[in-house]
C-alpha positions as CSV (number, residue, x, y, z in Angstrom):
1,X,21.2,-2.3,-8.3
2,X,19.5,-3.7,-5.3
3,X,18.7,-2.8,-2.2
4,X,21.5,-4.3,-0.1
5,X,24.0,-2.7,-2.8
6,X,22.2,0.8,-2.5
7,X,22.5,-0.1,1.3
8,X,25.8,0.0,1.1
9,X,25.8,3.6,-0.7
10,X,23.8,4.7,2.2
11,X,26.4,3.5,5.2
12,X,29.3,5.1,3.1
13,X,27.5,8.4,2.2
14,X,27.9,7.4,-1.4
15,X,24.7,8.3,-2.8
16,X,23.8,9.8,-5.8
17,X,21.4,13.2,-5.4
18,X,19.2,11.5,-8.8
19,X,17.3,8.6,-7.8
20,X,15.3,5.8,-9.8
21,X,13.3,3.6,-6.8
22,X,11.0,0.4,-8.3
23,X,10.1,-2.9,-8.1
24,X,7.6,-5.7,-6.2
25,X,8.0,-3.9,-2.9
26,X,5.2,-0.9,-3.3
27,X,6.2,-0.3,0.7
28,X,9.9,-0.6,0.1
29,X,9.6,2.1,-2.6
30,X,7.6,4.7,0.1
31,X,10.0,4.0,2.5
32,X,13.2,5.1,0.8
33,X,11.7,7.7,-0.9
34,X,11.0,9.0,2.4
35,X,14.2,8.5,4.0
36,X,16.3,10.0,0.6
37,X,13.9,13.2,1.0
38,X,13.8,13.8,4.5
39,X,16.0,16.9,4.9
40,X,15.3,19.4,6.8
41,X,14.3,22.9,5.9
42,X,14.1,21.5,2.1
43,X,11.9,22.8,-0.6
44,X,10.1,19.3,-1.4
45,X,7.5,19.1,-4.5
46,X,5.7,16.3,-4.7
47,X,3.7,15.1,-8.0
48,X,1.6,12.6,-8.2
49,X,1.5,10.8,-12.0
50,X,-1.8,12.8,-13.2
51,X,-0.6,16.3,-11.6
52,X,2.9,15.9,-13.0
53,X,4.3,18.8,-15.3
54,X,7.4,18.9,-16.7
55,X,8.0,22.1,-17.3
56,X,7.0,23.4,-13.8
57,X,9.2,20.3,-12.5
58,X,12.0,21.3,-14.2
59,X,11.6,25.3,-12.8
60,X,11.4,23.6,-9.6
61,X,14.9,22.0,-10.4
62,X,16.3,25.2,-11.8
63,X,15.4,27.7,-9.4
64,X,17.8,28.8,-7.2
65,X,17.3,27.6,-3.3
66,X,16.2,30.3,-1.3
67,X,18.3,30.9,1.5
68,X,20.6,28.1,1.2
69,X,17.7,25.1,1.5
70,X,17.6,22.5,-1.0
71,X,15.4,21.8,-3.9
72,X,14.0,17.9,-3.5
73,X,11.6,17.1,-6.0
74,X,9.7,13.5,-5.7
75,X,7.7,12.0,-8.7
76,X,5.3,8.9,-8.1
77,X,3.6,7.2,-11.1
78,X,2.1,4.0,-11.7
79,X,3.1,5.0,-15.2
80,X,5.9,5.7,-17.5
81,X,7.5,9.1,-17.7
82,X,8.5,10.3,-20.8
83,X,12.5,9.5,-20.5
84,X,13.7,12.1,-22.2
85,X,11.9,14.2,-19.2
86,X,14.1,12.0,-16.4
87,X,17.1,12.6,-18.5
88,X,16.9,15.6,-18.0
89,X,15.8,16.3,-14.9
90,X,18.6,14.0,-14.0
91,X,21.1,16.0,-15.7
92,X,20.0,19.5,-13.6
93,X,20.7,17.4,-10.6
94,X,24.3,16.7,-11.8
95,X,24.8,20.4,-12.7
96,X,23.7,21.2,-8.9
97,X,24.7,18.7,-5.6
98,X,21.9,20.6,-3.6
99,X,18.9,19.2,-5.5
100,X,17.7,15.9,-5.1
101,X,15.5,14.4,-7.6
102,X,13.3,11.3,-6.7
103,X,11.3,9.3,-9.3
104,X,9.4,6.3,-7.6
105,X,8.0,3.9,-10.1
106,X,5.8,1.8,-8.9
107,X,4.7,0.3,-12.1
108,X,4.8,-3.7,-13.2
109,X,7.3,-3.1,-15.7
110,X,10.8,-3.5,-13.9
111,X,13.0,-4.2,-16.8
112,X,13.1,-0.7,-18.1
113,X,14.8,0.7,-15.4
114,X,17.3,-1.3,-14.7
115,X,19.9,0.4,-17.0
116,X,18.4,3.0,-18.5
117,X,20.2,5.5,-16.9
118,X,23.4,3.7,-16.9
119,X,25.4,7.2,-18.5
120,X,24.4,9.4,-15.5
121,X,24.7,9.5,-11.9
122,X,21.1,8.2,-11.2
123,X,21.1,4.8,-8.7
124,X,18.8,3.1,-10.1
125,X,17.1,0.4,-7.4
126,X,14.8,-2.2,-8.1
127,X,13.0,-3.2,-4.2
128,X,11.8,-7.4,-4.0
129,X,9.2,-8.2,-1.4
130,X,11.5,-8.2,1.6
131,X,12.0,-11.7,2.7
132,X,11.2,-13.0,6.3
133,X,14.2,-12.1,8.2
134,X,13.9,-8.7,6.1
135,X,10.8,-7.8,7.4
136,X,11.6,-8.4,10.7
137,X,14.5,-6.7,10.6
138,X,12.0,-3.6,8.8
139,X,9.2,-3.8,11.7
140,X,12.2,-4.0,14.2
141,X,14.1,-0.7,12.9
142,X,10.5,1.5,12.9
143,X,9.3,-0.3,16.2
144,X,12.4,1.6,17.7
145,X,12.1,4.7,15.9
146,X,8.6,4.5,17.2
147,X,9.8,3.5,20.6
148,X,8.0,0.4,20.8
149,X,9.2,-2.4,22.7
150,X,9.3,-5.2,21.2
151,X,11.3,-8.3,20.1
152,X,11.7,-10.2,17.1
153,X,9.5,-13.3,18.8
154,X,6.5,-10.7,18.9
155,X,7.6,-8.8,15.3
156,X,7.3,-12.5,13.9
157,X,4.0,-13.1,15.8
158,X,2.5,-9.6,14.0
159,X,3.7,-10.3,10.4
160,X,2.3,-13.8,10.6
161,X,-0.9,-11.9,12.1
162,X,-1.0,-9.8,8.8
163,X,0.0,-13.0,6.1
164,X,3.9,-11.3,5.9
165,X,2.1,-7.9,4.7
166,X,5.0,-5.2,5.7
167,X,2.9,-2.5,5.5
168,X,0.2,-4.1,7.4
169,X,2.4,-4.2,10.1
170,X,4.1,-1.9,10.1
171,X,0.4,0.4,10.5
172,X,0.0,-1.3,13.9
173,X,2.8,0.0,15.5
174,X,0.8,3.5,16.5
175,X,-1.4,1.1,18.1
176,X,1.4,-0.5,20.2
177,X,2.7,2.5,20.9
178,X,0.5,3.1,23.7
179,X,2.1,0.5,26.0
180,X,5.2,1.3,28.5
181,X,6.5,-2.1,28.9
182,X,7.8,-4.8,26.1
183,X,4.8,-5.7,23.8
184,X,3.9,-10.0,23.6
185,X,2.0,-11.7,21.6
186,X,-1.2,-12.0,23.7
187,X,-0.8,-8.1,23.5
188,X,-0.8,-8.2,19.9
189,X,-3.7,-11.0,19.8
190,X,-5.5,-8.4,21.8
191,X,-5.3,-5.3,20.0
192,X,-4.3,-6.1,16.3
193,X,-6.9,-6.5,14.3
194,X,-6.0,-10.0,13.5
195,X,-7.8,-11.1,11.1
196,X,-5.5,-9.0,8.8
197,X,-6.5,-7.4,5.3
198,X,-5.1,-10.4,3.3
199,X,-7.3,-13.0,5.0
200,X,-10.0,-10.8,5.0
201,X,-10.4,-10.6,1.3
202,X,-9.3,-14.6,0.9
203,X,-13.0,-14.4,2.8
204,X,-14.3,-12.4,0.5
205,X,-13.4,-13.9,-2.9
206,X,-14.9,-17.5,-1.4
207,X,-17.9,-15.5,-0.9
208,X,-17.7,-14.0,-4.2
209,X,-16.8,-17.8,-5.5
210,X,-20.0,-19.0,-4.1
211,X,-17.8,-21.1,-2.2
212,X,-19.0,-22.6,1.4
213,X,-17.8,-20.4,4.1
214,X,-19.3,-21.9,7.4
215,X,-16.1,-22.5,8.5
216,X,-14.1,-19.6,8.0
217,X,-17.1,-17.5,9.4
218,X,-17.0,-19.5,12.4
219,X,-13.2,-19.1,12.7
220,X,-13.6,-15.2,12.3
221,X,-16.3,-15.0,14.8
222,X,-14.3,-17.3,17.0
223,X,-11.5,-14.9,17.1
224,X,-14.0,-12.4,18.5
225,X,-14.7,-10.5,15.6
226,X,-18.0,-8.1,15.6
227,X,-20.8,-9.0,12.8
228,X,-21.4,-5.3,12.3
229,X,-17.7,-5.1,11.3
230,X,-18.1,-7.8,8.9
231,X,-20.3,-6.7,7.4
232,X,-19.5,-3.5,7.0
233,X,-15.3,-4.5,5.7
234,X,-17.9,-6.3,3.1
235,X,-19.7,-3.6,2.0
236,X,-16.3,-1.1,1.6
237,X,-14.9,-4.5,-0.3
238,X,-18.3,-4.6,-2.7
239,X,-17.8,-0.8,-3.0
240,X,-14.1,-0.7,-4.0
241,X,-14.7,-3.5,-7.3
242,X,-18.0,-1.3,-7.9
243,X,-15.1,1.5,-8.5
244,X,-12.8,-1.1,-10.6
245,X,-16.1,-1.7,-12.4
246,X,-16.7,1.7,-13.2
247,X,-13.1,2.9,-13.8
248,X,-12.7,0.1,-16.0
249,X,-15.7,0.8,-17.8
250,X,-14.9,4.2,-18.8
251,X,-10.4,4.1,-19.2
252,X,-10.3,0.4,-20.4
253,X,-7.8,-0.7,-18.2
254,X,-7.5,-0.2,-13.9
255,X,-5.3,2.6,-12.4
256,X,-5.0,1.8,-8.3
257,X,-3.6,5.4,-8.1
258,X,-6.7,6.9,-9.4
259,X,-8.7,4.3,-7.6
260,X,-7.7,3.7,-4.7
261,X,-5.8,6.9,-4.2
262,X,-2.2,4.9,-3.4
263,X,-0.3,2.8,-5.6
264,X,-1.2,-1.1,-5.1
265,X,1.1,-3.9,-6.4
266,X,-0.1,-5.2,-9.6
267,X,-1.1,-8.6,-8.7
268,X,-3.5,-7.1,-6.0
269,X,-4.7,-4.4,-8.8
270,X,-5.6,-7.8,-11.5
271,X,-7.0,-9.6,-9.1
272,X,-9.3,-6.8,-8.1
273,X,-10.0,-5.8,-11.3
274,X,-10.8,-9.5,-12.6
275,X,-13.1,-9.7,-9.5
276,X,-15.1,-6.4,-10.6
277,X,-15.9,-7.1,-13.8
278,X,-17.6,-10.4,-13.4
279,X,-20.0,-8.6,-11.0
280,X,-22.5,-6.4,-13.5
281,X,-23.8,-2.8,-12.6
282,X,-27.2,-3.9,-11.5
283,X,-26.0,-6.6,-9.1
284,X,-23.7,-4.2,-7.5
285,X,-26.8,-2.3,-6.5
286,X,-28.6,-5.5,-5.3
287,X,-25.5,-6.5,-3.0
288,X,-25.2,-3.1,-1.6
289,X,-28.7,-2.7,-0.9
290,X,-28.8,-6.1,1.0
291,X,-25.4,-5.0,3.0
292,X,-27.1,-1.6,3.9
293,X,-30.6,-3.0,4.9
294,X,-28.6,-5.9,7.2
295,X,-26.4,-3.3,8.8
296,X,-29.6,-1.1,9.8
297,X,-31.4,-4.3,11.1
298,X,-28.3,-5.2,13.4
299,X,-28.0,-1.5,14.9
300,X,-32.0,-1.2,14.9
301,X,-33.3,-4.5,16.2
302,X,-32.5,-7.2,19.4
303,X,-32.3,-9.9,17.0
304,X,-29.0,-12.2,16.8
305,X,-26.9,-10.1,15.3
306,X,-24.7,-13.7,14.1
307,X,-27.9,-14.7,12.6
308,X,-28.6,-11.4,10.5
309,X,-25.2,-11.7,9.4
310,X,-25.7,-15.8,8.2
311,X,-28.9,-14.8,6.5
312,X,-27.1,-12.3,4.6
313,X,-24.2,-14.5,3.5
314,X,-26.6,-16.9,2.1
315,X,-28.6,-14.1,0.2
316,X,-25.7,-12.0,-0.7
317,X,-24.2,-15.5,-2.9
318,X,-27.9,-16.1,-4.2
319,X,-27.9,-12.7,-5.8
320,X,-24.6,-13.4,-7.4
């Protein structure tokens, strides 16, 4: 099903206590997995893909609640587990309405899911990158649970800030937070870093292209953006493909979860991974040591900081 049909489940109090959550929508997936779970006084396990273990999953499942609470137990895997495990992990949640079983799957392959546990209770739900109106209606729902006031004028304003990114915007709610009155754009302009993430790396990669980037500099510095912090979201952008690189290197094939330490939808994990590997070992160590030598001149030194950071630009592409 999808998420306006599980929707539905929720408003009725319909829904199953074995739960299949994947799809596009990495943030969609962490979001219901944390609403489903949220129960208080429950005995929650969580396992990550590499620390999963059936055996001490299914104990977990089997045990009897200690005084009364409920056994919740939450999987998230970039990868596929074994369904014979879910099967039956399913089936101790249909033998006992207290557990709840969670298995977030935030893999590329959607297809598999979609009926393979058509014979038990499991909902299975497959989440799309929420559309416009549904992201608003997303950063509206939290802004309130956050007490933030805001309105949809403004929630607009900060997804555009952030390229549409949900969970981008969602992260600068605690930031808003701190006001007592209704929250404009000139607020978020002021206090959101608004460059967002997504045009950050679209920066990066024309850098990385050996594309010209005058303009785009100007228009970041223009928005009142420091050079130090350039130059340092470069260096932790340089460092995370130096980790692709390596990861890659040794497993063959990239895994955001052991990477990164979150799951990352897959077209962000390719094009990451296709960026690292065109970059060899020795010029990583090139770039970084230019990033790190610039950064100390601009804390160290009186000199135009803007023209430190031009100078670097230009040497950083003539290394690659």
């Amino acid at each position: 099903m999808y998420k306006a049909e599980f929707d539905k489940h929720i408003q009725s109090k319909s829904v199953s206590n074995a739960l299949v959550f994947f799809g596009e929508s990495a943030f969609l997936i962490d979001m219901y997995t944390k609403m489903m779970t949220n129960i208080e006084d429950a005995n929650t396990l969580t396992y990550y893909y590499d620390e999963y273990d059936f055996n001490s999953a299914k104990a977990h499942l089997s045990q009897a609640s200690l005084f009364g609470d409920r056994n919740i137990l939450i999987i998230k895997s970039e990868k596929k587990v074994n369904k014979k495990d879910l099967e039956t992990l399913i089936a101790l949640c249909e033998k006992n309405p207290d557990n709840v079983f969670v298995y977030a799957y935030y893999g590329s392959d959607h297809k598999t899911y979609t009926k393979a546990f058509a014979k038990t209770q499991a909902m299975s739900v497959r989440f799309f990158n929420p559309k416009e109106y549904e992201a608003q209606n997303i950063i509206l729902n939290l802004a309130q649970q956050k007490n933030v006031n805001i309105d949809k004028y403004s929630v607009s304003h900060l997804l555009n800030t952030h390229n549409a990114d949900v969970a981008l915007a969602a992260n600068e709610l605690d930031k808003l937070a701190v006001f007592d009155r209704e929250i404009t754009t000139k607020d978020i302009d002021n206090i959101v870093y608004g460059l967002g993430e997504i045009n950050l790396e679209d920066f990066m990669k024309k850098l990385l292209e050996k594309r010209d980037i005058t303009e785009d500099l100007q228009n970041i510095l223009e928005h009142g953006e420091d050079e130090i912090r350039i130059l340092t979201t470069l260096t932790s952008y340089i460092t995370q493909l130096y980790m692709f690189n390596i990861y890659i290197r040794v497993n063959g094939a990239p895994n955001a979860l052991d990477i990164l330490g979150y799951p990352a939808p897959k077209f962000v994990v390719d094009a990451k991974a296709n960026q690292s590997i065109k970059i060899k070992p020795p010029v990583y160590y090139k770039l970084h040591e230019l990033l790190l030598e610039s950064e100390l001149q601009m804390k160290s030194t009186h000199t135009d900081k803007g023209a430190i950071l031009r100078s670097t630009l230009i040497r950083f592409q003539k290394i690659l």
